[in-house]
DOSETOR-825188 format. One line per field, with one value per residue (C-alpha): residue in three letters; residue number from 0; y, z, x; chain. Coordinates in nm, 3 decimals. Layout:
BEGIN
aa = [ALA, ...]
i = [NUM, ...]
north = [Y, ...]
up = [Z, ...]
east = [X, ...]
ch = [A, ...]
END
This chain:
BEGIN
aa = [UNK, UNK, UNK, UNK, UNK, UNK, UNK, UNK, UNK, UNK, UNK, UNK, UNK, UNK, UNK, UNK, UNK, UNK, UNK, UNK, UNK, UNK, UNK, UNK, UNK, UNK, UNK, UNK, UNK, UNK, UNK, UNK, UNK, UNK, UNK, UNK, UNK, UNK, UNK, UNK, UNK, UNK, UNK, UNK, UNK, UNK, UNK, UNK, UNK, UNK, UNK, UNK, UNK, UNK, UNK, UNK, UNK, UNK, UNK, UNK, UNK, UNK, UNK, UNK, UNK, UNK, UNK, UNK, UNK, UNK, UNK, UNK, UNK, UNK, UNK, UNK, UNK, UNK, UNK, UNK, UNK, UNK, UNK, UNK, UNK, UNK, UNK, UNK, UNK, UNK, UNK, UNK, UNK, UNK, UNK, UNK, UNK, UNK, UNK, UNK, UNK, UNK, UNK, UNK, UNK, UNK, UNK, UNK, UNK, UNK, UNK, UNK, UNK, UNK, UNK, UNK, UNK, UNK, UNK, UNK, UNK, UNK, UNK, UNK, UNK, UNK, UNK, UNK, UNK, UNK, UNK, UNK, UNK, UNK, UNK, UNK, UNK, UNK, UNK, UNK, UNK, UNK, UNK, UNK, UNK, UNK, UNK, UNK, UNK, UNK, UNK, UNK, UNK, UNK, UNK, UNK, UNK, UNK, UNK, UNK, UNK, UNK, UNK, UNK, UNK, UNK, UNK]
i = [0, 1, 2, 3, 4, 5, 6, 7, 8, 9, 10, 11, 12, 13, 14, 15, 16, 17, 18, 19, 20, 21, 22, 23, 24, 25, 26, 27, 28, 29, 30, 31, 32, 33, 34, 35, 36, 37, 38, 39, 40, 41, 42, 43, 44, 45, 46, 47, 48, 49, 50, 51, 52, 53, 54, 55, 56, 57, 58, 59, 60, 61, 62, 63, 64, 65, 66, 67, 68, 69, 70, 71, 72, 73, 74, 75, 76, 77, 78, 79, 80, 81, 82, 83, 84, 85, 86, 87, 88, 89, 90, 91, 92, 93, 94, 95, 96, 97, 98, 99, 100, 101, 102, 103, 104, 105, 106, 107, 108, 109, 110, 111, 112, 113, 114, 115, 116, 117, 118, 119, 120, 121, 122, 123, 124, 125, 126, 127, 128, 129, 130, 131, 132, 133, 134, 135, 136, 137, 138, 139, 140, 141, 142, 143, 144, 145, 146, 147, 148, 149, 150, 151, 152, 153, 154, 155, 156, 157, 158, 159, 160, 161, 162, 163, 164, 165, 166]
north = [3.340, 3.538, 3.500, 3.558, 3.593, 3.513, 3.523, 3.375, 3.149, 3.238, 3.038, 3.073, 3.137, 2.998, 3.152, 2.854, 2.989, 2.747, 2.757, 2.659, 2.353, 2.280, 2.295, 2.053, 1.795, 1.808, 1.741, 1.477, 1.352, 1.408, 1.560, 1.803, 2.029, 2.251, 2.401, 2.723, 2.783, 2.999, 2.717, 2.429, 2.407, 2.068, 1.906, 1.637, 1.418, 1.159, 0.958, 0.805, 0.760, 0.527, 0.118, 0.026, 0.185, 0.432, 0.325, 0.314, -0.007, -0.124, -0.076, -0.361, -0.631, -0.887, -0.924, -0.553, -0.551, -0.470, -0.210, -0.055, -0.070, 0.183, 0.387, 0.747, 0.868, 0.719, 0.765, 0.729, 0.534, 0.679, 1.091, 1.037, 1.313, 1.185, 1.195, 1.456, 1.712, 1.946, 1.742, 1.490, 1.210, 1.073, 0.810, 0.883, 0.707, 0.560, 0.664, 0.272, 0.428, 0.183, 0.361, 0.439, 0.355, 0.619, 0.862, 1.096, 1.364, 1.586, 1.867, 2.118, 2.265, 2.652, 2.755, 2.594, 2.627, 2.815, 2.551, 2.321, 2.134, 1.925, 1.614, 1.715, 2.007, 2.213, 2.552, 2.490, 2.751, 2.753, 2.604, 2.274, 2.242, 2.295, 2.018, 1.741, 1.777, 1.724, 1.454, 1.260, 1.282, 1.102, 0.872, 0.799, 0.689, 0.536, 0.459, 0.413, 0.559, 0.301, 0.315, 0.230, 0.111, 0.261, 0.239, 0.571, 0.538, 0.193, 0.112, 0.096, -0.126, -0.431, -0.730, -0.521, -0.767, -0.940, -1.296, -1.495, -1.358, -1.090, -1.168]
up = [-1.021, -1.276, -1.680, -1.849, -2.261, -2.394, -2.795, -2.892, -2.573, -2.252, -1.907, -1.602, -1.347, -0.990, -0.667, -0.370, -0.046, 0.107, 0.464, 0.295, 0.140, 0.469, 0.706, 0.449, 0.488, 0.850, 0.856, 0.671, 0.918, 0.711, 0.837, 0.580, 0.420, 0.148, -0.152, -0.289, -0.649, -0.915, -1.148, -0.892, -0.535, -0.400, -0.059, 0.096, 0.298, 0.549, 0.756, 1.019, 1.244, 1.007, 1.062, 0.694, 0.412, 0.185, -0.016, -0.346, -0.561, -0.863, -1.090, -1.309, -1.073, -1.073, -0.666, -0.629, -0.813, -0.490, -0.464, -0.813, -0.845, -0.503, -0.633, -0.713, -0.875, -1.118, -1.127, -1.486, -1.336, -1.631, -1.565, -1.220, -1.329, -1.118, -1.383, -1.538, -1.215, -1.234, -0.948, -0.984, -0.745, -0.671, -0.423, -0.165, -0.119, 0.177, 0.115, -0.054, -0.330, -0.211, -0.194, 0.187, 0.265, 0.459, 0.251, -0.084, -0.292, -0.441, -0.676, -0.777, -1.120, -1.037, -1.444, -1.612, -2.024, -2.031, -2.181, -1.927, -1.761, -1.459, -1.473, -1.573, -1.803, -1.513, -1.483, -1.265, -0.970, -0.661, -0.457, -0.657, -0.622, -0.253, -0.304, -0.538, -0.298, 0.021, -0.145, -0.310, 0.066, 0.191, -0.093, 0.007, 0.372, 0.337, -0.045, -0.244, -0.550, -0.850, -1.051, -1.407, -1.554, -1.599, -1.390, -1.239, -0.968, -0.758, -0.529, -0.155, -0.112, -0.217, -0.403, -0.495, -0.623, -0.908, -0.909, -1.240, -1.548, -1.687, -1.886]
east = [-1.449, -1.257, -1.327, -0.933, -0.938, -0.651, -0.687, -0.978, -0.993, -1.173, -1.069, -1.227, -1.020, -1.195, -1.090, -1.021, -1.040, -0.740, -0.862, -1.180, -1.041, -0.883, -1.151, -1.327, -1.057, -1.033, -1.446, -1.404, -1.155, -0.846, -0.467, -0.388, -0.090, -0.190, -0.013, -0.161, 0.014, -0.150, -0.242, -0.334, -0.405, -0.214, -0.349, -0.168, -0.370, -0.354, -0.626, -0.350, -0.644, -0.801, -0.737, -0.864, -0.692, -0.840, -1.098, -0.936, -0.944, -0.891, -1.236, -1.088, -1.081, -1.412, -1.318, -1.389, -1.754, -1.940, -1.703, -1.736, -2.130, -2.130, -1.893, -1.925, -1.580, -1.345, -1.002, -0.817, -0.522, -0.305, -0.323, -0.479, -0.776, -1.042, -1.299, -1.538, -1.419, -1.115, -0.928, -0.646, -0.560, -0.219, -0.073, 0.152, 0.432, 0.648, 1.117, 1.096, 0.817, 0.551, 0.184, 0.109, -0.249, -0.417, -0.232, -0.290, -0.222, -0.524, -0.465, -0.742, -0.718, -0.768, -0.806, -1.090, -1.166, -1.451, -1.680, -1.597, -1.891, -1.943, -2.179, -2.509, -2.392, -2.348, -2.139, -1.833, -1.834, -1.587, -1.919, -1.958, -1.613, -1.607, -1.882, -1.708, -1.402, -1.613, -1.797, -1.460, -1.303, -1.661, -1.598, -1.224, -1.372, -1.690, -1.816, -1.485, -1.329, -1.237, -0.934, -0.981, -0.690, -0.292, 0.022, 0.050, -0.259, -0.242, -0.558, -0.497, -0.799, -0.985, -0.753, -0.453, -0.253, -0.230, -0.229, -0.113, -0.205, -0.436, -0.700]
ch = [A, A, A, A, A, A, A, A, A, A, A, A, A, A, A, A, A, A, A, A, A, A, A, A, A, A, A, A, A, A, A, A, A, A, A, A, A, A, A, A, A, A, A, A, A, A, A, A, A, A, A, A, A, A, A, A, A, A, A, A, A, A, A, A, A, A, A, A, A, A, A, A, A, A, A, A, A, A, A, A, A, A, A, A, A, A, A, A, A, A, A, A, A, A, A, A, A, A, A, A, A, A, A, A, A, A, A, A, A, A, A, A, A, A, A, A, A, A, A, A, A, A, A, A, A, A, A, A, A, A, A, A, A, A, A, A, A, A, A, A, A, A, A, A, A, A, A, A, A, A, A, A, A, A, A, A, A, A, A, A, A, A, A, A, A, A, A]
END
């Protein structure tokens, strides 16, 4: 991890390893292609093993409660920054622009403001990255990750469709 100054601002400029990233998506069972760019590092993933789709639902929803009381990450359905971590989550989507369900987009922010915090007020490292990521992909599979709200995520699991009108 680097420390830039620019001005009076100081970012912190964290160092991914990419094979890193990728041998923690193919633990977690995922297929992977990675984009390394200066800013971000993009992974595509896909669980085409998987029978159920990803475990992303719609927070919102009473139908999904179970769901949202297990859930470790939230997903602001309007930026797709899965919240209080440095990643954002997109769908993936099929030539007719319909999300595919064992499918996603990931993107890891690699420059940080300097007085940005994880949960817990603690100091973002490459390591507790390397640790939300692993944990998010577990959370994908097993736990589930809610969306709260906005048009730009859609959930892949639980009731995804709306029926009548919103309260």
């Amino acid at each position: 991890m680097q420390v830039l100054e620019a001005g009076p601002n100081k970012y912190l400029l964290l160092e991914l390893d990419p094979e890193f990233i990728g041998s923690i998506a193919r633990q977690a069972g995922f297929e992977f292609k990675l984009d390394d760019q200066s800013r971000v590092l993009s992974i595509d993933l896909s669980a085409t093993d998987r029978q159920a789709p990803l475990l992303l639902f719609d927070a919102a929803d009473p139908g999904n409660l179970g769901w949202f009381s297990r859930c470790q990450f939230y997903v602001d359905g309007t930026s797709g920054s899965v919240l209080q971590t440095p990643v954002w989550l997109a769908n993936s989507r099929d030539k007719s622009g319909r999300a595919l369900p064992h499918a996603i987009r990931v993107q890891i922010s690699k420059e940080l403001p300097n007085s940005y915090r994880m949960p817990g007020r603690q100091p973002v490292t490459e390591q507790v990255v390397y640790a939300v990521f692993f944990n998010l992909l577990n959370a994908l599979l097993n736990t589930g990750v809610g969306v709260c709200g906005g048009p730009i995520v859609k959930p892949l699991a639980g009731r995804t469709e709306n029926f009548g009108p919103k309260n």
